[in-house]
C-alpha positions in Angstrom: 0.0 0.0 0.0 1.3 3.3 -1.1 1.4 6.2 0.7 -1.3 8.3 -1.2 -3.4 5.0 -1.1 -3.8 5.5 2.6 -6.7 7.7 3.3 -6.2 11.1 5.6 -8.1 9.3 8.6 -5.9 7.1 8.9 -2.8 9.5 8.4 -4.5 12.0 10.9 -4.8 8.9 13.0 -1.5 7.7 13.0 -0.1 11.2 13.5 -2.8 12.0 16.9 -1.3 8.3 17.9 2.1 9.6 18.3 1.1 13.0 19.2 -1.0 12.5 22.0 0.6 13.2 25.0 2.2 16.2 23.2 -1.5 17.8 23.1 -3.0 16.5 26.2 0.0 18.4 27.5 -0.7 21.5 25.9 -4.5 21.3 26.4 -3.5 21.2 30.0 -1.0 24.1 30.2 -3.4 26.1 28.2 -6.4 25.7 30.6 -4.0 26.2 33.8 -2.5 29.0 32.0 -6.0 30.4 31.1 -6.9 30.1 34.7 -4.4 31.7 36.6 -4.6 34.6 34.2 -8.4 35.1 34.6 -7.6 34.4 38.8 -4.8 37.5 38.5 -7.2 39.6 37.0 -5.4 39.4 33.3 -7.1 40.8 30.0 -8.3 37.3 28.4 -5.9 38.4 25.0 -3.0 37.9 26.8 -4.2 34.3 27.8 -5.4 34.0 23.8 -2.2 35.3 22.9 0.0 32.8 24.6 -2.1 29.8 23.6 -2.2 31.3 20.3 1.5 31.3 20.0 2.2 27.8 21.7 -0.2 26.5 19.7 1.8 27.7 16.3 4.8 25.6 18.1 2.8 22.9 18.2 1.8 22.9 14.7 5.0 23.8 13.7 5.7 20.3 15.4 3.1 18.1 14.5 4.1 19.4 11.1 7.5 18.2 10.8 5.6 14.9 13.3 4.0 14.3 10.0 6.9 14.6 7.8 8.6 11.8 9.7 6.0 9.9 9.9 5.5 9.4 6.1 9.2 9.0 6.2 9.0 6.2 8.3 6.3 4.4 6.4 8.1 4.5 3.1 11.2 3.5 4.5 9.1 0.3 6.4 7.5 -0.2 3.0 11.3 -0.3 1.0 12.9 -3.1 3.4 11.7 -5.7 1.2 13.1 -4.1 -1.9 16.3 -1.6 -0.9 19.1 -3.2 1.0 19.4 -2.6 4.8 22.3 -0.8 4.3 20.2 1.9 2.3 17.6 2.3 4.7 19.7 2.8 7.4 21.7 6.1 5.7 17.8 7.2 5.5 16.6 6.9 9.0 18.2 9.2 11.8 20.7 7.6 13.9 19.7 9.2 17.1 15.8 7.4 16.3 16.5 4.0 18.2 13.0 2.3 17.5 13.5 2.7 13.7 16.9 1.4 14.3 15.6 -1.4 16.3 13.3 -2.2 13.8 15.5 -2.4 11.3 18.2 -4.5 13.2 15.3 -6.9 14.1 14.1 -7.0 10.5 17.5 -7.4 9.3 17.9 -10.9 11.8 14.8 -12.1 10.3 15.2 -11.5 7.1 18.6 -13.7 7.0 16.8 -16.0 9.1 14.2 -16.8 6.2 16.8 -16.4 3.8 18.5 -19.2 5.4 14.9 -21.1 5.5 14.1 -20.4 1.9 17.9 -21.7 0.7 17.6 -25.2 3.2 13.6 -25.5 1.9 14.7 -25.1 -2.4 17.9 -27.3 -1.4 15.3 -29.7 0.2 12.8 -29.6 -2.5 16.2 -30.1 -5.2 16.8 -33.4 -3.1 13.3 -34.9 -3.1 13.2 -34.1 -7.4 16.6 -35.6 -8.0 15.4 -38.9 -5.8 12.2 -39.3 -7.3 13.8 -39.0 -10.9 15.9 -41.8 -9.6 13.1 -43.8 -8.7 11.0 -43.1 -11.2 13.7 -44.7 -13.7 14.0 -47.7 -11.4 10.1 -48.4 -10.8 10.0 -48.9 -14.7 12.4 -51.9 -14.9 9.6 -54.6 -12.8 6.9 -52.5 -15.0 9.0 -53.3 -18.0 9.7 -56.7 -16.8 6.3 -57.8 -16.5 5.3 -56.2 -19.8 7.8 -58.3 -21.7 6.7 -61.3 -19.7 2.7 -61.1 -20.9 4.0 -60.3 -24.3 6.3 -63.5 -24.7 4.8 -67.0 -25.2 5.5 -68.9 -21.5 3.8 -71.2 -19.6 0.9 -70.0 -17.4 2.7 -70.8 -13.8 6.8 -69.5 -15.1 4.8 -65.9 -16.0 2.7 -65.7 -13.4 5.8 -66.6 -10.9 7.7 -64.1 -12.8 4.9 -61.7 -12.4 5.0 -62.3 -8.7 8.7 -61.6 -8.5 8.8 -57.9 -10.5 5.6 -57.1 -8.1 7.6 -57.8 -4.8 10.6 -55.4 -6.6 7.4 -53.2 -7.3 6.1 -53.4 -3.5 10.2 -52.5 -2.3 10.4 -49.3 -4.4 7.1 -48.1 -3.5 8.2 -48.1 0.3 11.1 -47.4 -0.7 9.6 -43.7 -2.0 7.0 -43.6 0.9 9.9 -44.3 3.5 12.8 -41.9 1.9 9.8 -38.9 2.9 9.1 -40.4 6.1 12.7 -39.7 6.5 13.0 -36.5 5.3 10.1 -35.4 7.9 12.6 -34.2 10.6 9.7 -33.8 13.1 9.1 -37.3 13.1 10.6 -38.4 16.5 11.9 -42.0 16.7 10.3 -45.1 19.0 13.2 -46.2 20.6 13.0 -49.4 22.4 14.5 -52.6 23.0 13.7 -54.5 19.5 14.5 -58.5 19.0 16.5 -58.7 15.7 15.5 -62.1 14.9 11.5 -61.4 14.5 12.4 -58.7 12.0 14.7 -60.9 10.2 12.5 -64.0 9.8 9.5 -61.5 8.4 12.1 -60.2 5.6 13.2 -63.4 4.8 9.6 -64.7 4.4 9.1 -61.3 2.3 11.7 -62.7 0.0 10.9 -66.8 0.4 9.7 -67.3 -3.4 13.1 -65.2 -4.6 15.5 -67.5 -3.2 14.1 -70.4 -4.1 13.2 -69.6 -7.5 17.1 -68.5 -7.8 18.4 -71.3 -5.7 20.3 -69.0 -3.5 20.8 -70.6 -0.2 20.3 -68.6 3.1 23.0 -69.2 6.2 20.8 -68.0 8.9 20.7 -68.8 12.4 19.1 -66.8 15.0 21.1 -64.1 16.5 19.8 -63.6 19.6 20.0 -60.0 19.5 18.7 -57.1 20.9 19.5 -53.5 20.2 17.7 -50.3 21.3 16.4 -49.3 18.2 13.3 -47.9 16.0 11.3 -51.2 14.8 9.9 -50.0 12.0 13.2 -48.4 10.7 15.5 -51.1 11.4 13.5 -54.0 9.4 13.7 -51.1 6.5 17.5 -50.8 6.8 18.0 -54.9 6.9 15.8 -54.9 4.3 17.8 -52.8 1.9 20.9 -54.5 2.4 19.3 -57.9 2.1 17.5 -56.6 -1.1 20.7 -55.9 -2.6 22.2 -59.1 -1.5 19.5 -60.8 -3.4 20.0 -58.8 -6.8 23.7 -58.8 -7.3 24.1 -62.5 -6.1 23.5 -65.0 -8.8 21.6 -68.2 -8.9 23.2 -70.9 -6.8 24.6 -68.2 -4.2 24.6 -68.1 -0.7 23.6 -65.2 1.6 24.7 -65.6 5.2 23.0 -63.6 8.4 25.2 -63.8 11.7 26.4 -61.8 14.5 29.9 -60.6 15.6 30.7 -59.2 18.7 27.5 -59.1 20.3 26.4 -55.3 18.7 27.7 -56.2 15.2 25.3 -57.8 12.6 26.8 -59.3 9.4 25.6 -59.8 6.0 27.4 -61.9 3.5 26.5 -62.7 -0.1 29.2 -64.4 -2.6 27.7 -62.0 -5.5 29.5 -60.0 -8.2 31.1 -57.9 -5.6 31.7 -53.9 -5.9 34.9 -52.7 -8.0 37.0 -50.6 -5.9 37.0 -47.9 -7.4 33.6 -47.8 -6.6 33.7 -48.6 -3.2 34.3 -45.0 -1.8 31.2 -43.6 -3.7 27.8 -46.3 -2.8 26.5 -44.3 -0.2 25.9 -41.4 -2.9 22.6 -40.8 -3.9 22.3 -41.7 -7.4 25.6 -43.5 -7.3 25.0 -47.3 -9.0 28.7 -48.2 -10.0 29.8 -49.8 -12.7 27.9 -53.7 -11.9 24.9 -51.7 -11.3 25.1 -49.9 -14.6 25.8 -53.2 -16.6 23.2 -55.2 -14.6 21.0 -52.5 -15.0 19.6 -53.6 -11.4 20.6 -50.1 -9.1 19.9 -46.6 -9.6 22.1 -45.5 -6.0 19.0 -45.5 -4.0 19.3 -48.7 -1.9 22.6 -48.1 0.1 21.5 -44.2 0.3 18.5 -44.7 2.2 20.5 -46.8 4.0 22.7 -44.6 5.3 20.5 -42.1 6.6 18.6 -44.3 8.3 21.7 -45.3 9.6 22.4 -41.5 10.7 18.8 -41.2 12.3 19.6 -44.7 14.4 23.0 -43.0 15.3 24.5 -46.5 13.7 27.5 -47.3 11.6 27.4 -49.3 8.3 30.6 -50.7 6.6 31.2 -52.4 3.3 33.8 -54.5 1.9 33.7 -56.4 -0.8 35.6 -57.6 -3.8 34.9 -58.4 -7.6 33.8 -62.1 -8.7 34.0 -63.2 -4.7 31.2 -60.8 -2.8 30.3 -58.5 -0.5 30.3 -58.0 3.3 27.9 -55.4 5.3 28.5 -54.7 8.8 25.8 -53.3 10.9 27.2 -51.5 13.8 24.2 -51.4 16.6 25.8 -50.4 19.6 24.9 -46.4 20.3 27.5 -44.8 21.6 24.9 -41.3 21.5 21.5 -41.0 21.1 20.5 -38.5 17.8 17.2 -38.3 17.0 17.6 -36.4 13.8 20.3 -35.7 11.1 
């Protein structure tokens, strides 16, 4: 809103706000002036006279009250579009509120700077991970299109049908659970959680998949338990046993165990990672070279991974090596407790 926008009632308001006290004051030395005059037996000009002329002062003041008022308004309305370096060589030093104003303003305005540069980086994240997804959803949607187009039996389709849709089911919580994570505000449920339970409903998750690729599963149970989050712990397994399962090939072996009482192990005698390669998995976006010629990975998998890692305030290590496979420790033990990143 402009300055000649503003009506003069609300101008003549604005000015009476801050000159109130001025003319309460003078109403009152006029009146006691008045009275001691007419008391002392004074002609009532002289009384006239002298409210007269302090009354001129007071226009005089009110006046230059209004001036500075208007130049306080524009210089309010310019803090979004001059630099607070401007407005400050406009606005009288020796007028602290103004000042203060502006110093507050100033503080806030980096603050939501700062807000505005975290919330575009934020929204830059989420695009460049669901681009990634995307790409990788389409491979089990391509994969069953190809099966229904090709002459096959009945029951080989419809079991390779059911193994694209449990890919299908991962990535969709995979999407789902990489915004969960993202929602800072969403406090963790720390308590003491049996690994074993967890383990036993992934595995059964991903029965049909080993036995159809007659990969053999080591497991015995752990007896373990960690303070953790439930829910976000079976996700984290799940992502490192999902990518045991695609990069091991049929007649494999995947092996579950424990070392060290905190320390969970997963083993698979897959492909294995180059090493050049190595420093770079936890990137989002980063598949490697096997994952670019198996066309399996987009770099999601091992990133999600890792930050659910960060939220649990746990520690995730990989070695591996080409032709002979990969091993994941699972660190457990909390030496902190962070509930955010």
């Amino acid at each position: 809103m402009e300055w000649e926008s503003i009506s003069n009632k609300h101008k003549i308001s604005a000015l009476i706000y801050f000159a109130k006290y001025p003319l309460i004051f003078w109403a009152l030395t006029s009146a006691i002036f008045t009275i001691l005059l007419l008391f002392l037996d004074f002609p009532l000009i002289a009384s006239s006279y002298a409210i007269g002329l302090s009354g001129l002062v007071l226009g005089v003041w009110l006046i230059k009250q209004w001036y500075l008022l208007k130049r306080k308004y524009l210089a309010l309305r310019q803090l979004d579009e001059s630099s607070i370096l401007t407005i400050r060589k406009q606005v009288d030093d020796k007028d602290l509120i103004m000042q203060t104003y502006i110093t507050q303003y100033e503080v806030l305005l980096k603050k939501h700077a700062l807000e505005r540069q975290e919330f575009q980086q934020h929204l830059e994240e989420q695009k460049d991970y669901f681009t990634l997804w995307l790409h990788q959803i389409k491979t089990p949607i391509s994969s069953i299109s190809l099966i229904l187009q090709q002459e096959a039996t009945i029951e080989h389709s419809s079991q390779k049908i059911k193994h694209e849709l449990i890919y299908l089911n991962d990535y969709t919580h995979m999407g789902l659970n990489y915004l969960k994570l993202a929602d800072t505000g969403h406090e963790l449920d720390l308590t003491s959680v049996e690994v074993d339970p967890l383990i036993r409903n992934i595995l059964k998750n991903y029965a049909s998949l080993f036995i159809y690729n007659h990969i053999q599963i080591n497991y015995s149970p752990l007896n373990l338990t960690v303070l953790s989050d439930a829910k976000w712990l079976q996700v984290l397994l799940e992502q490192i046993l999902s990518n045991a399962l695609k990069y091991t090939p049929a007649g494999g072996e995947i092996t579950i165990a424990v070392e060290d009482a905190t320390k969970i192990l997963i083993k698979d005698t897959g492909i294995g990672i180059h090493p050049n390669d190595l420093p770079k998995i936890f990137e989002k976006g980063y598949s490697g070279l096997n994952g670019r010629m198996q066309d399996k990975s987009t770099g999601l998998g091992l990133f999600l991974a890792r930050k659910i890692c960060q939220r649990l305030n746990y520690s995730l290590l990989i070695e591996s090596e080409v032709g002979k496979g990969t091993l994941v420790y699972l660190e457990t033990r909390r030496d902190a407790i962070e509930l955010f990143d």
